[in-house]
C-alpha positions as CSV (number, residue, x, y, z in Angstrom):
1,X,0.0,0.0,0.0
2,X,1.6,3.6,-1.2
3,X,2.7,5.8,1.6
4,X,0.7,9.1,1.7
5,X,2.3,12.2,3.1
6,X,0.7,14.2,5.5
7,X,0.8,17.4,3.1
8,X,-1.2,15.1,0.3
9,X,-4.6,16.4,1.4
10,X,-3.4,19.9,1.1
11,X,-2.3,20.5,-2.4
12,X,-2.9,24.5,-2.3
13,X,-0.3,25.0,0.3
14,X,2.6,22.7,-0.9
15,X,1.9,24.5,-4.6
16,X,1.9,28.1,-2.0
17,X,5.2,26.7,-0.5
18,X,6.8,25.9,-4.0
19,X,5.9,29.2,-5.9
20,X,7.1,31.5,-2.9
21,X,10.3,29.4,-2.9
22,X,10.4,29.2,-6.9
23,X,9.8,33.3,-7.0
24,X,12.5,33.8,-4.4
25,X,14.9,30.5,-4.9
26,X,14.7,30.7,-0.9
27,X,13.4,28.2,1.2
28,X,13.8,30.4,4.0
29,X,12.5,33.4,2.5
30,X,9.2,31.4,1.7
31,X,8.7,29.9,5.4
32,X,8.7,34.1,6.4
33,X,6.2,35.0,3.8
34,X,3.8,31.8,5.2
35,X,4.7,32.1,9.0
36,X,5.9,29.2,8.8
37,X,9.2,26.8,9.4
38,X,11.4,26.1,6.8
39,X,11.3,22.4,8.0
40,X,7.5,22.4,7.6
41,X,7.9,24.3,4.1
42,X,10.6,22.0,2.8
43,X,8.2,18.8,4.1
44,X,5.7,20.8,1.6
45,X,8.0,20.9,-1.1
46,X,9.6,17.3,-0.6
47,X,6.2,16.3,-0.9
48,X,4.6,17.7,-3.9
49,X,7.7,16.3,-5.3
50,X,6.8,12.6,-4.4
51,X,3.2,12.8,-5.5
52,X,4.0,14.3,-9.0
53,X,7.1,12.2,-9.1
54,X,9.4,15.2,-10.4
55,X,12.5,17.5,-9.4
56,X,11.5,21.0,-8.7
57,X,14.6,22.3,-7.6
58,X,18.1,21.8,-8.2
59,X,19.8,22.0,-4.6
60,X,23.6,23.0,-4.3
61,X,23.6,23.8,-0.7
62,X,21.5,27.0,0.3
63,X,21.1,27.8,-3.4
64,X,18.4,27.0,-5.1
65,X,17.3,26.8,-8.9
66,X,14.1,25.3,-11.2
67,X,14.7,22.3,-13.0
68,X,12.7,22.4,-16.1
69,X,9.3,20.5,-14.7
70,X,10.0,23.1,-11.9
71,X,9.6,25.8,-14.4
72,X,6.8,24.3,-16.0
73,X,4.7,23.8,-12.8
74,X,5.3,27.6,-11.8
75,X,4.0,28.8,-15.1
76,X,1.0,26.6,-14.2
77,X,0.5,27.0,-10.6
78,X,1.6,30.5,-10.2
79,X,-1.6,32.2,-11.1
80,X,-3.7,29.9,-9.1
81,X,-1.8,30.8,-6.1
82,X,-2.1,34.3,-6.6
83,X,-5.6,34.4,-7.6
84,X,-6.0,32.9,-4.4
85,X,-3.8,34.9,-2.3
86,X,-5.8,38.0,-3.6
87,X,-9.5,36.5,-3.3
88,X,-10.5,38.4,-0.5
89,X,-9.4,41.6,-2.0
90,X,-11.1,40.9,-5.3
91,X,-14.1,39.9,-3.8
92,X,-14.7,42.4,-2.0
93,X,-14.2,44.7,-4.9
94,X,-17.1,42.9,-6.8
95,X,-19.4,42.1,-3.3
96,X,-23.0,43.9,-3.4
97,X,-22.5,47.0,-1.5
98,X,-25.5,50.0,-1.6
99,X,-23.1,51.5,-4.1
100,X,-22.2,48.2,-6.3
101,X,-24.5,45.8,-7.4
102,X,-27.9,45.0,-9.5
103,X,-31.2,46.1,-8.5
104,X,-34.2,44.1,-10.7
105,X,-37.7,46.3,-11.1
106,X,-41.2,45.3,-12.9
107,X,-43.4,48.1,-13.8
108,X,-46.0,48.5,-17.2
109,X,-45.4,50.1,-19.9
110,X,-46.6,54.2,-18.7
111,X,-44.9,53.9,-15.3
112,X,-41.5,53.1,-17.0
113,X,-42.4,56.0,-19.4
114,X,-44.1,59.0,-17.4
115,X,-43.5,58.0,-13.7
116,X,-39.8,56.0,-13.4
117,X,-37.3,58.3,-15.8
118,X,-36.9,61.1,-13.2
119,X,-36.1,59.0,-9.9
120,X,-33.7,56.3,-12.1
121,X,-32.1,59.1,-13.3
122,X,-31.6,60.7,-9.9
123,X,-30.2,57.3,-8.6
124,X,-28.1,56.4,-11.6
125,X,-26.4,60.0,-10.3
126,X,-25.8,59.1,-7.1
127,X,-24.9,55.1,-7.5
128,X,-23.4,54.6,-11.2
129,X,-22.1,51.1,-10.4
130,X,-25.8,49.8,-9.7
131,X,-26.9,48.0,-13.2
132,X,-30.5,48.7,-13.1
133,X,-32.7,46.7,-15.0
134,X,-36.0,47.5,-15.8
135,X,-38.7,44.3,-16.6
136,X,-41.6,45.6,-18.9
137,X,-44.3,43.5,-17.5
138,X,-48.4,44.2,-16.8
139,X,-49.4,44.5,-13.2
140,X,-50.5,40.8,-12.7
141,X,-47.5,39.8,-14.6
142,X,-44.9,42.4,-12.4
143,X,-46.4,40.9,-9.2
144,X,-45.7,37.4,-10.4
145,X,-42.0,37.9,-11.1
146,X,-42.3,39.7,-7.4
147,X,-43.7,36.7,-5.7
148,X,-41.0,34.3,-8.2
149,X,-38.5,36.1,-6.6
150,X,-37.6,37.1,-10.6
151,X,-37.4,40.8,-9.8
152,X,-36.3,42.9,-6.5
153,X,-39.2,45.2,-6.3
154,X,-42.1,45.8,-8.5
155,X,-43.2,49.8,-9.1
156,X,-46.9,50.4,-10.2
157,X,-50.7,51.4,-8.9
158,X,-51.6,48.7,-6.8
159,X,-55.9,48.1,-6.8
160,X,-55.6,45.6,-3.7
161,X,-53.2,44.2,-1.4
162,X,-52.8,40.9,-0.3
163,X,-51.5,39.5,2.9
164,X,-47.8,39.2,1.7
165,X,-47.3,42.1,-0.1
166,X,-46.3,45.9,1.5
167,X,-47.8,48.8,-1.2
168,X,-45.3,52.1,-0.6
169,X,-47.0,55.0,-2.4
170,X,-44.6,57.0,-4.2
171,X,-47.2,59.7,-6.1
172,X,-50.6,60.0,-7.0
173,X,-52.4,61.1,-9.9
174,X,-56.2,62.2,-11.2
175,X,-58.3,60.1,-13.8
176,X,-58.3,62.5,-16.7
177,X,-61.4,62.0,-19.8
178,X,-59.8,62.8,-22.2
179,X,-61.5,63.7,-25.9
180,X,-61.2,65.3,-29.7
181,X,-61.8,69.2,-29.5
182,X,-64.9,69.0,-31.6
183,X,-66.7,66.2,-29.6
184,X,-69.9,66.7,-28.1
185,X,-68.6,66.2,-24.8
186,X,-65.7,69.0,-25.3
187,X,-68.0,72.2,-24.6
188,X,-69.6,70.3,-21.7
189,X,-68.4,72.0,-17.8
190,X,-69.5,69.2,-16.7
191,X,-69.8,65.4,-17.7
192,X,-71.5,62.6,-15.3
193,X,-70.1,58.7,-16.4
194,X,-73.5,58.6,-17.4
195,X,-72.7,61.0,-20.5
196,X,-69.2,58.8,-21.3
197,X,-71.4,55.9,-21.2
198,X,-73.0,57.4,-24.3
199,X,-69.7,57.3,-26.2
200,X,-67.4,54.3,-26.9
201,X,-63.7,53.7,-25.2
202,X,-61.1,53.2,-26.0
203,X,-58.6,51.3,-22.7
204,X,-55.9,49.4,-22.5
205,X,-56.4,46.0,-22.3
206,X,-58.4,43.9,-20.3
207,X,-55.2,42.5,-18.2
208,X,-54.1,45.5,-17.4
209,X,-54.8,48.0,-14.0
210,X,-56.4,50.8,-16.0
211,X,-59.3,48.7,-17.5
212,X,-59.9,47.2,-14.1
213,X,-59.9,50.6,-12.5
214,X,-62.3,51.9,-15.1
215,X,-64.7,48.7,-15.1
216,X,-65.4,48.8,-11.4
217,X,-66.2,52.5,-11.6
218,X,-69.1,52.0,-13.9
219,X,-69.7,48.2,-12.5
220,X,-70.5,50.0,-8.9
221,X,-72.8,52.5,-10.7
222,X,-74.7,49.7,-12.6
223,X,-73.9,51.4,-15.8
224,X,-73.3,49.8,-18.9
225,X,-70.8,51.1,-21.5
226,X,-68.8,50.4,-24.4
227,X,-64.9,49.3,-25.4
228,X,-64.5,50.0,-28.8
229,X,-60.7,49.6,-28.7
230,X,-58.1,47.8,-26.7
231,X,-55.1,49.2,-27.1
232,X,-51.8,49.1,-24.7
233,X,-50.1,52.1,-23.6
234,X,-51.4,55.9,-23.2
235,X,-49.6,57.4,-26.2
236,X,-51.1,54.8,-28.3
237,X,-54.8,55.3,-26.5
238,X,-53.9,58.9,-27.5
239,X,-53.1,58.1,-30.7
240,X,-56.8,57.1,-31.4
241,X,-58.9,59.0,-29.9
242,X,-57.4,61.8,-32.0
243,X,-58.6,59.9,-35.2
244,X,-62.2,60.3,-33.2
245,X,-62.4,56.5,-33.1
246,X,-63.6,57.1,-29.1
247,X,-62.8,58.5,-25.9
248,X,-60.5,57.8,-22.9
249,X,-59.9,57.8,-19.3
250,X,-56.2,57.8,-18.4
251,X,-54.0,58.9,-15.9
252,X,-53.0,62.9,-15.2
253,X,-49.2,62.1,-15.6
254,X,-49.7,60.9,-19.6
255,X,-51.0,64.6,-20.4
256,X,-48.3,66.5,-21.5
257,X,-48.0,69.8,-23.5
258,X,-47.6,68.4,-26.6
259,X,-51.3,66.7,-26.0
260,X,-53.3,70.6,-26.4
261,X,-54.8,69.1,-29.8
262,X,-57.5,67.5,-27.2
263,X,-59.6,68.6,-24.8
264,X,-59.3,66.7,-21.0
265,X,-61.5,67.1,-17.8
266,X,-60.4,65.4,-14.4
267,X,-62.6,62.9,-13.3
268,X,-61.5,62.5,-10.0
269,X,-65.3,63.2,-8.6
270,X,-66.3,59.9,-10.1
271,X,-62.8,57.4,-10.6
272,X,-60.7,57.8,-7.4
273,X,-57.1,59.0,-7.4
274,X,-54.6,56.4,-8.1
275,X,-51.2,55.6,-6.5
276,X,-48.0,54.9,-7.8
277,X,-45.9,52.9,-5.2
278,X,-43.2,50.5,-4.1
279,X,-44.5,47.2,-4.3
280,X,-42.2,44.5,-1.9
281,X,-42.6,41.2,-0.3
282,X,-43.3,41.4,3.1
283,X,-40.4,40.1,5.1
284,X,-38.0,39.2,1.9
285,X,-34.6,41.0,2.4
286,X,-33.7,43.5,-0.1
287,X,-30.2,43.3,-1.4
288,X,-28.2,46.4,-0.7
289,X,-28.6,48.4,-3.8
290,X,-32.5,47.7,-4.1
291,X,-32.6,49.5,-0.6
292,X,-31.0,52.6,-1.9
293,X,-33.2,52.4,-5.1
294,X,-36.2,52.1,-2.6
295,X,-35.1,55.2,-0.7
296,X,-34.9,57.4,-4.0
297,X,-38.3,56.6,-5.1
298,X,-40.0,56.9,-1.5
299,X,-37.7,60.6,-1.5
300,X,-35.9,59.4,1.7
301,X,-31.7,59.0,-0.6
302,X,-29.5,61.0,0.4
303,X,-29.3,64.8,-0.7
């Protein structure tokens, strides 16, 4: 049965002891760089030597030199030690830190276009090592990646919680009707939902918040009313009800100054305001830079 040394089982300090000796030709020198012996290092050496069953060094007294297979083996295991050596410090150049990292968000189509741009761009400023990446996804489908653990943090109105999810508003905004100049309604002070019942709508559709939001609205009043058009996203909506093909009720953030070409009339009287929050798992730790993203967009980063 072959004799196994006592240094056989580790195989990353004998290759430490030979490249610290190989680098400096120095046994010595080597046992002071590992704190340890030179006995104990040249036991390391002696045995590396056995279990490869090569000549690392040529001895001639203190003096030391690389055979060739000792030159050959530092070319292949001096990296590895070194990489080693420096693992701490390169891992803690690359660990997740609030200033380092990824931060994973879910959000529909008009929040990542009229409610996100200003805070990412505020926290982009302040943390420009944090890869931010932004999931275009409807509500249902944002709170799914949330719950599959998929995304960090999803960012959207929320119609109603459940028991493990925590909504954090971030801003709110009034239903707006919006409507061609020259319809009907457009000269009207004021309009009841029993005078947009008369006209067709266009929403987004069915799967997303906004058509939910609308529905219940004219489902509590017992009204009945028309979708002509389901379309996704509020430029699009936009889009047609300035060919006259209906009329719409969207949010107060998607009305812009480039929108005077129709005529729009809050409706918060009827459809309540919505919020625009923080949606998290209750109880899931947040990895270091989603926190600082959280902070931005609840207004509580630093200055």
């Amino acid at each position: 049965m072959p004799t196994v040394t006592p240094y056989k089982q580790n195989r990353l300090q004998q290759l430490r002891g030979f490249c610290y000796a190989a680098r400096r030709l120095s046994i010595s020198k080597a046992a002071e760089m590992m704190y340890l012996s030179q006995p104990s290092v040249s036991l390391q050496i002696k045995a590396l030597e056995q279990e490869l069953g090569v000549k690392l060094f040529n001895r001639r007294g203190p003096q030391l030199s690389l055979t060739y297979d000792g030159r050959q083996l530092l070319e292949l295991a001096n990296p590895l030690v070194e990489g080693i050596d420096r693992l701490d410090e390169a891992f803690a150049a690359r660990r997740e830190t609030p200033d380092r990292g990824q931060v994973t968000v879910a959000a529909g189509g008009s929040t990542l276009q009229y409610i996100l741009p200003p805070f990412i761009e505020k926290f982009m400023q302040q943390h420009p090592h944090v890869d931010v990446r932004l999931h275009n996804v409807t509500g249902k489908g944002g709170l799914q990646q949330l719950r599959d653990g998929a995304v960090d943090m999803a960012v959207g109105p929320l119609l109603e919680t459940t028991h493990d999810i925590d909504f954090h508003p971030m801003v709110t905004h009034e239903p707006m009707l919006i409507m061609r100049r020259d319809h009907p309604l457009a000269t009207r002070k004021r309009i009841s939902l029993k005078d947009i019942c008369k006209y067709p709508l266009i929403l987004p559709p069915k799967e997303q918040s906004t058509y939910r939001f609308v529905e219940r609205v004219f489902t509590d009043h017992s009204l009945d009313y028309e979708v002509r058009l389901e379309v996704g996203g509020y430029d699009v909506i936009k889009s047609y009800v300035r060919l006259g093909m209906g009329i719409s009720v969207v949010m107060s953030h998607c009305i812009g100054a480039d929108d005077d070409d129709l005529s729009t009339m809050p409706m918060g009287r009827y459809f309540p305001k919505r919020a625009y929050g923080v949606i998290l798992i209750k109880k899931r730790p947040l990895p270091a830079p989603a926190q600082e993203l959280v902070k931005t967009l609840l207004g509580r980063d630093r200055a």
